[in-house]
LUMPA-242684 format. One line per field, with one value per residue (C-alpha): residue number from 1; residue in three letters; x, y, z. Coordinates in nm, 4 decimals. Example, Ala and Ser with C-alpha at 12.3 -4.5 7.8 and 13.67 -1.06 7.14 Angstrom:
REM LUMPA-242684
n: (1 | 2)
res: (ala | ser)
xx: (1.2300 | 1.3670)
yy: (-0.4500 | -0.1060)
zz: (0.7800 | 0.7140)
//
This chain:
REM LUMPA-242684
n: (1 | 2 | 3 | 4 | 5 | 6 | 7 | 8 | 9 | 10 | 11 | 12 | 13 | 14 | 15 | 16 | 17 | 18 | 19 | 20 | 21 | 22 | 23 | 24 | 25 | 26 | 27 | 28 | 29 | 30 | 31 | 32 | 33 | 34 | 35 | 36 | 37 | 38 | 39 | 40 | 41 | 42 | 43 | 44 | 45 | 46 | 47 | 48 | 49 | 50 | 51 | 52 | 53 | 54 | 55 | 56 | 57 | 58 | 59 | 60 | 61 | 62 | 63 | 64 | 65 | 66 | 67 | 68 | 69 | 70 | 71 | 72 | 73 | 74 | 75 | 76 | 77 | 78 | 79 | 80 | 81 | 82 | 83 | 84 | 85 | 86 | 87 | 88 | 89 | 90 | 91 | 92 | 93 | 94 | 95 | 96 | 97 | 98 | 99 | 100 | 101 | 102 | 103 | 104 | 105 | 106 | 107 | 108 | 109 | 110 | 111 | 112 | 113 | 114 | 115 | 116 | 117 | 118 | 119 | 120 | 121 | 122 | 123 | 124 | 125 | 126 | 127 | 128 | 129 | 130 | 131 | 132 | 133 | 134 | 135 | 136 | 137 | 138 | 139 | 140 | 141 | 142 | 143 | 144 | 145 | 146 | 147 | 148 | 149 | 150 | 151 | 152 | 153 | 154 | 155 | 156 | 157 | 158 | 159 | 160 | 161 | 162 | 163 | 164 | 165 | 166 | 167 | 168 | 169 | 170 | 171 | 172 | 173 | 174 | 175 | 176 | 177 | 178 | 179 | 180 | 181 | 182 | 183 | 184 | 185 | 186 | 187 | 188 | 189 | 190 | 191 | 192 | 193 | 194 | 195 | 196 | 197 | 198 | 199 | 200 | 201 | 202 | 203 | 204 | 205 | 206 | 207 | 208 | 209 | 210 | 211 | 212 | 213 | 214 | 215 | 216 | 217 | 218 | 219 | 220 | 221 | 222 | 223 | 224 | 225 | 226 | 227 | 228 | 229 | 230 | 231 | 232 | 233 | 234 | 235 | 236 | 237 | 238 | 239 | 240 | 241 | 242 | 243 | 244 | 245 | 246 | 247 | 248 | 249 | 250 | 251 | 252 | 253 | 254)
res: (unk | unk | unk | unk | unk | unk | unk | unk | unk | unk | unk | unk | unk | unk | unk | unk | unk | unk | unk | unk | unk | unk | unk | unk | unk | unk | unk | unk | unk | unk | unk | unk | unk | unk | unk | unk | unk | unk | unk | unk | unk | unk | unk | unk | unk | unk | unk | unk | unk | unk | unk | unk | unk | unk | unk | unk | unk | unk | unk | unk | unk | unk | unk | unk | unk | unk | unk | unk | unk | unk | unk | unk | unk | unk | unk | unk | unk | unk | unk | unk | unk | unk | unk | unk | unk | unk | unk | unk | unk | unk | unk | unk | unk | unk | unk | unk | unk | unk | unk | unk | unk | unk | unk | unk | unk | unk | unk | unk | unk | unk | unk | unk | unk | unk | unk | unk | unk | unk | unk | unk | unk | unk | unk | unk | unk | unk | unk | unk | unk | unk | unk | unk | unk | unk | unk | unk | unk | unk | unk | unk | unk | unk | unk | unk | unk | unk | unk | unk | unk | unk | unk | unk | unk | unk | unk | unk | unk | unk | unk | unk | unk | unk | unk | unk | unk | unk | unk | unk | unk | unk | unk | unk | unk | unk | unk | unk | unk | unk | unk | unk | unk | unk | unk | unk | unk | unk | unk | unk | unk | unk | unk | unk | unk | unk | unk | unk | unk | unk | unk | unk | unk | unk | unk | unk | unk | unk | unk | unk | unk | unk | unk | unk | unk | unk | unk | unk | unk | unk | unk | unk | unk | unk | unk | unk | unk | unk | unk | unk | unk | unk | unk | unk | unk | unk | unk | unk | unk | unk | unk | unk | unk | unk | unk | unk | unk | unk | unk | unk | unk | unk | unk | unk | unk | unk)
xx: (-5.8743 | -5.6161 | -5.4271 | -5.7549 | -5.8487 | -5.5354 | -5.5390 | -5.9411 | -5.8730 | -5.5470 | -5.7398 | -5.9445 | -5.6475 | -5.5002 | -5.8584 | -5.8700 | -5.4799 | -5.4841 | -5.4562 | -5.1378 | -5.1184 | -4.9859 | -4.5869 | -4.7108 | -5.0635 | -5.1174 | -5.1510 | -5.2870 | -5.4759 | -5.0970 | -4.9542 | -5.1997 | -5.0296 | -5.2004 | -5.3390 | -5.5251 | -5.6789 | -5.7764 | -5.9195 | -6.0999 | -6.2923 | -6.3692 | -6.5501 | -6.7268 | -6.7163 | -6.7355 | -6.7300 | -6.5953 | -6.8214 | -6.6256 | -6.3730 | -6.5465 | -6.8103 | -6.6417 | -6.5732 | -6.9314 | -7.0986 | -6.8994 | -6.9724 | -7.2580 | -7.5135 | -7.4239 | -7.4265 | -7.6839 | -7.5140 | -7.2636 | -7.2179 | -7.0418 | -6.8817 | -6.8226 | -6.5264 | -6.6419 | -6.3430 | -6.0614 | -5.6856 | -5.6310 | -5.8859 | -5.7804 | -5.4382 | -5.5194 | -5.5805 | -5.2079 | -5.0963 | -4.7639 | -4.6994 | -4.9179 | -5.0549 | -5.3811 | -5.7157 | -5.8671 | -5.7781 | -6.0881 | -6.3241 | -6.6293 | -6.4988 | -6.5086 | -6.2965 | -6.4617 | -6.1481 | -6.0329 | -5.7384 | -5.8247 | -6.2090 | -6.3737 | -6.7189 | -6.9153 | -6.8041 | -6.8028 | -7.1812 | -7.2385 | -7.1049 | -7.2684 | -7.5069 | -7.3644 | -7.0448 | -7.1662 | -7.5803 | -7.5844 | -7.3647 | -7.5903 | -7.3834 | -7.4508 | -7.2450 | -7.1007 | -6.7694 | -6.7812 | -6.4144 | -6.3755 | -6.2947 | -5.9578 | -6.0063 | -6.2907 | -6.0375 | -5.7727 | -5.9700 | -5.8584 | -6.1745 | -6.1947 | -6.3437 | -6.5608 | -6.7488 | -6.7249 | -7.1302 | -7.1364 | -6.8843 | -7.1212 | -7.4447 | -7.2676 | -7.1072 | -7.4977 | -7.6486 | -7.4649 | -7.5456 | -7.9135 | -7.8789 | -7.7637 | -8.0036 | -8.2929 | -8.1552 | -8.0837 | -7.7462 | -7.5757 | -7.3125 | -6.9755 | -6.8871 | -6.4689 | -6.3040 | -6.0805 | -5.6780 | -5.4393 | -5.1670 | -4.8037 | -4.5035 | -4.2208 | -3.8964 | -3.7781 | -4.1466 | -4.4761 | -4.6270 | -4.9851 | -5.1001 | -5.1129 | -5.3767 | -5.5497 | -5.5078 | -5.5440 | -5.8139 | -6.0141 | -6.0007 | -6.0721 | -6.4085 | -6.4881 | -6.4533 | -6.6378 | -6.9274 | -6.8422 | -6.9033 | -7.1960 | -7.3331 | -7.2779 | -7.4030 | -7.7191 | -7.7969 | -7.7319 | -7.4022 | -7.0626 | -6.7622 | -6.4486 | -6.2141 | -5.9116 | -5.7859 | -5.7102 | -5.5106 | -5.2467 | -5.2556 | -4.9075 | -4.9531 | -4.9378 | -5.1764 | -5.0046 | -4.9984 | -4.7606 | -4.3854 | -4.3767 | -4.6795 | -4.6140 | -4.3871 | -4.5460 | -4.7799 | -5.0806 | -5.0984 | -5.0243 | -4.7889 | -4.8006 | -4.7253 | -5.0061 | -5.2448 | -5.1017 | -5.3033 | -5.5956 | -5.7066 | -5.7374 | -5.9710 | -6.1595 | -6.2004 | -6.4178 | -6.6091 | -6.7132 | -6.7623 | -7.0093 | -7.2119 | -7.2967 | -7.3948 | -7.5890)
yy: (-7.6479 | -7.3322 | -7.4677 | -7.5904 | -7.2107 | -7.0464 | -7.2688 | -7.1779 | -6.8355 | -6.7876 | -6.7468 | -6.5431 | -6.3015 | -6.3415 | -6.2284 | -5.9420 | -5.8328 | -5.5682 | -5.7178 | -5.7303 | -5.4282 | -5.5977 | -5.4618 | -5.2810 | -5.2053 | -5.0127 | -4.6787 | -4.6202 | -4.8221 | -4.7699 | -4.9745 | -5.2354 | -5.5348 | -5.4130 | -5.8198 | -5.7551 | -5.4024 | -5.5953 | -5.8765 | -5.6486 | -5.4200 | -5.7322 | -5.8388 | -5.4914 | -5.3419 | -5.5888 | -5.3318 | -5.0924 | -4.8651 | -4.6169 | -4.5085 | -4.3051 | -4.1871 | -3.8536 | -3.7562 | -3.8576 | -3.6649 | -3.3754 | -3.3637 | -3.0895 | -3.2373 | -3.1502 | -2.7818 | -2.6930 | -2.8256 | -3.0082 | -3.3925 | -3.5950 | -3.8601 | -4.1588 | -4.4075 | -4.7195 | -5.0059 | -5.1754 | -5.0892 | -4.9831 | -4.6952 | -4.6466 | -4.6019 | -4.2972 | -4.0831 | -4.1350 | -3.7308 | -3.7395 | -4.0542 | -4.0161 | -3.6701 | -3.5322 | -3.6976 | -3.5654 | -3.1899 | -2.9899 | -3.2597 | -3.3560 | -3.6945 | -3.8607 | -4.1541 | -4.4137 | -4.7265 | -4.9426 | -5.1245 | -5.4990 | -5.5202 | -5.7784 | -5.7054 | -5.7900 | -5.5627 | -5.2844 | -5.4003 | -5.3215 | -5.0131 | -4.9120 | -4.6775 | -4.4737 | -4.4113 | -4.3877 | -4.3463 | -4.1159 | -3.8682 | -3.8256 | -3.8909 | -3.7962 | -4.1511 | -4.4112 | -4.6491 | -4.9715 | -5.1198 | -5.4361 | -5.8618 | -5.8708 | -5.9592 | -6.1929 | -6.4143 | -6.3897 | -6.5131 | -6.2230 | -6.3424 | -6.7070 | -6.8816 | -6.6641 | -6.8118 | -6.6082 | -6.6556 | -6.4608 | -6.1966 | -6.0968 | -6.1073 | -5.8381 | -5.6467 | -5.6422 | -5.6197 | -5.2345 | -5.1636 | -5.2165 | -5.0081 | -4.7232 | -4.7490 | -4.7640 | -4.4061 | -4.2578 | -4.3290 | -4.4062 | -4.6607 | -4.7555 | -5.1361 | -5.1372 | -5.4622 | -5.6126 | -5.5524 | -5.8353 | -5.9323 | -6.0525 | -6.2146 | -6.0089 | -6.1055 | -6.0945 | -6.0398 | -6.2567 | -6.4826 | -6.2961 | -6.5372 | -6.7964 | -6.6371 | -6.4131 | -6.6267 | -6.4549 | -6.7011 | -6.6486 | -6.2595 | -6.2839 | -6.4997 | -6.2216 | -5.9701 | -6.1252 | -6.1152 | -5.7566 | -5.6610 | -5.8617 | -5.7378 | -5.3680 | -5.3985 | -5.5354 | -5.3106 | -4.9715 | -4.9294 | -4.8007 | -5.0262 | -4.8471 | -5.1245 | -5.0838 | -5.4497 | -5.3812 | -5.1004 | -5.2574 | -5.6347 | -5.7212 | -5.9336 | -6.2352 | -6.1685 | -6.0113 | -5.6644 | -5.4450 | -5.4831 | -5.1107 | -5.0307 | -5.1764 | -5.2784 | -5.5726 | -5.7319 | -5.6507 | -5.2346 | -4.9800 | -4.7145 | -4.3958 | -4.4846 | -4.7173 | -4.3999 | -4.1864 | -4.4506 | -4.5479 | -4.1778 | -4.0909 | -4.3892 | -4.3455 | -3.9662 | -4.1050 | -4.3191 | -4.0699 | -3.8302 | -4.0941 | -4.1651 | -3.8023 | -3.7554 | -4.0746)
zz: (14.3461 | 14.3605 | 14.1207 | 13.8522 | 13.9372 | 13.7667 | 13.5536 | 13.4269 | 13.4851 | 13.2538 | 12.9428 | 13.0367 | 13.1667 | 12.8818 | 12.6447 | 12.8834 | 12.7652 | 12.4706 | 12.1428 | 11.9540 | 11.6880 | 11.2911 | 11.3277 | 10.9365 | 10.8130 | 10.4475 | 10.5541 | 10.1960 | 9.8930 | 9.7019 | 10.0066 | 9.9074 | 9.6011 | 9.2922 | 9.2415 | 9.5500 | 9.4657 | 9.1069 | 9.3782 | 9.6075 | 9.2817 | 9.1622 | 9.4798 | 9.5515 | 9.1791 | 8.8849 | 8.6399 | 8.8203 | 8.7857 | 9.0334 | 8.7648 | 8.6526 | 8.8863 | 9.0082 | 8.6195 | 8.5205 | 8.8227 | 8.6652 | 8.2950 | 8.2068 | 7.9551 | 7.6017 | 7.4891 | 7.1894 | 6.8797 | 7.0609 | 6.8961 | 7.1408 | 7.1323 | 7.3922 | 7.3423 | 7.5416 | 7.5658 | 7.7589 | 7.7939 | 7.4077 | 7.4159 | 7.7984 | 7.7064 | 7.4755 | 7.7894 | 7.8296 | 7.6595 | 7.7828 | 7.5485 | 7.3150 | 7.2913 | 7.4019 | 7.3894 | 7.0317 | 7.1044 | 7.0853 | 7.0141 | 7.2242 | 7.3050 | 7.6478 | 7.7115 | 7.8712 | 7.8737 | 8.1645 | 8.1012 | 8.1188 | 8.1260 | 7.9417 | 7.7733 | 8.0253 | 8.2491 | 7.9677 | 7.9551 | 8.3398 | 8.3583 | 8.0007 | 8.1385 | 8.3653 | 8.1148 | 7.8465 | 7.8044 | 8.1074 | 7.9336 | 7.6472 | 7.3849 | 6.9945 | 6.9239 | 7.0784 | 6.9558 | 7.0910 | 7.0952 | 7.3067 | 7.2907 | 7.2800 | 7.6762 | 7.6356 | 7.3840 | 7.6301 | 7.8607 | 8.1471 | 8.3779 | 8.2784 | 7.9653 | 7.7522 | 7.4426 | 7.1248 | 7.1404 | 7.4710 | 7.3818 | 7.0898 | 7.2885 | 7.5315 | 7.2011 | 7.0914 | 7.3926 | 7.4588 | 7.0710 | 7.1799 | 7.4467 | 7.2892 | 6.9937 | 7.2637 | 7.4139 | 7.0192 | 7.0166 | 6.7099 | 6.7245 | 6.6122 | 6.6044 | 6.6255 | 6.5073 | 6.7603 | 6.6431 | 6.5488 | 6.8111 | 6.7151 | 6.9285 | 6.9818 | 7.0980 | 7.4919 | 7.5473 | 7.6578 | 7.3333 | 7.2786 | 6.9636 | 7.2414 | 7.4801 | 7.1548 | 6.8264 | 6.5064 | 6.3854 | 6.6825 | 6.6299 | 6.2672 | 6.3589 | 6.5764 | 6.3391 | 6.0711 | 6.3291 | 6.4387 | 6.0479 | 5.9547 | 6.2878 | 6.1912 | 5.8350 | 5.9209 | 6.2196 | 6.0270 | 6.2926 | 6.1208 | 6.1151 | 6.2666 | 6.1086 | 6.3061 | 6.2280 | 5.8585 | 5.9395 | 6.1701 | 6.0400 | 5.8749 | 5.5051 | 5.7838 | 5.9919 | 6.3029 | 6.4280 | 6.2746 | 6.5064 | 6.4658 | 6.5749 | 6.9273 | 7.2192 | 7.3705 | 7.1026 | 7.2006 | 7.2595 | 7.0064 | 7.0455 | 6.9486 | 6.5766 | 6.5836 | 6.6950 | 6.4616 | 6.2454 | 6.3933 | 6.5155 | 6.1623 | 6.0716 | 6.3893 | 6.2639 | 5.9219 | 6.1797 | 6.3858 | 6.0670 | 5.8979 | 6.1889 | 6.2209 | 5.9085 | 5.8747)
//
């Protein structure tokens, strides 16, 4: 019976012990893999709608007279918030940038009213797909891309918004780097496009056609306009800004 006693009483010893401290815990979210940050705001924040919070809580209504501007997208309009590479942000211009790098329309859609109609905008460009065709969060149909594309154009409308419909860029393969034709093929941009224009001609929104201003005569983004097939650099900016500009110009004055 002694011995059965030990023997019953072990465990229990041994739950009453103090529990063994991990030899390394993250101190810090850095400390954390960036897949599993991208994992956990997934879980808690599909559109991560924290990226902005602290700037949004901190942006004054607009001034009498002022016309601003919102620039709602993914990586390629996130990216021009980037002024040591590629200058500052539309110097003296009312523009917010609204862009997180990878986001898919959908999640530009959830997060569409505290970036962008929440800050009272004059206008609103609408830049996003590229992610959808890659397929970044799984299989999107082109049919659902364009229902969230005009689903945010309603949106704004309803609030008195004017809006700018962007056409999604052309990608291009470039050596020693990752094929992007494969994941975003030129034909199933183009079909997106032609929607994106036939969308914003008969819903009185102005086109911002950045595709015909960085396609090559074959299709593909312009090699000099990029270093991985799929972003511009600052050449490519140096372009687009400009056409982006007469966008912004028309839709005020429309």
């Amino acid at each position: 019976m002694r011995f059965l006693s030990v023997l019953l009483l072990a465990p229990i010893a041994t739950l009453a012990q103090p529990l063994a401290q991990p030899q390394t815990q993250p101190q810090t979210l850095s400390a954390i893999p960036p897949s599993l940050r991208q994992a956990a705001t997934l879980l808690t924040d599909y559109g991560n709608t924290k990226r902005y919070a602290a700037e949004n809580a901190a942006t004054k209504p607009p001034a009498a007279g002022e016309q601003r501007v919102v620039f709602m997208g993914d990586s390629i309009t996130d990216n021009m918030h980037n002024s040591q590479r590629f200058g500052p942000f539309f110097p003296g211009k009312p523009y917010l940038n609204r862009g997180i790098g990878g986001q898919t329309t959908v999640q530009m859609l959830i997060r569409f009213y505290s970036d962008v109609i929440a800050l009272q905008p004059t206008t609103v460009v609408i830049f996003g797909g590229t992610n959808d065709i890659a397929g970044n969060l799984g299989p999107v149909s082109l049919e659902s891309t364009e229902q969230n594309l005009a689903a945010m154009a309603d949106m704004a409308r309803g609030n008195g918004i004017k809006v700018i419909m962007a056409t999604v860029m052309p990608v291009c393969d470039l050596p020693g780097k990752p094929p992007m034709t494969t994941g975003r093929p030129p034909e199933t941009i183009l079909r997106l496009n032609t929607w994106i224009k036939e969308y914003a001609a008969s819903h009185a929104a102005v086109l911002l056609d950045y595709y015909s201003v960085t396609v090559d005569d074959k299709g593909f983004l312009k090699a000099d306009m990029t270093e991985d097939g799929l972003h511009p650099t600052m050449k490519g900016y140096e372009v687009m800004n400009p056409v982006a500009e007469k966008a912004i110009a028309l839709s005020l004055n429309k």
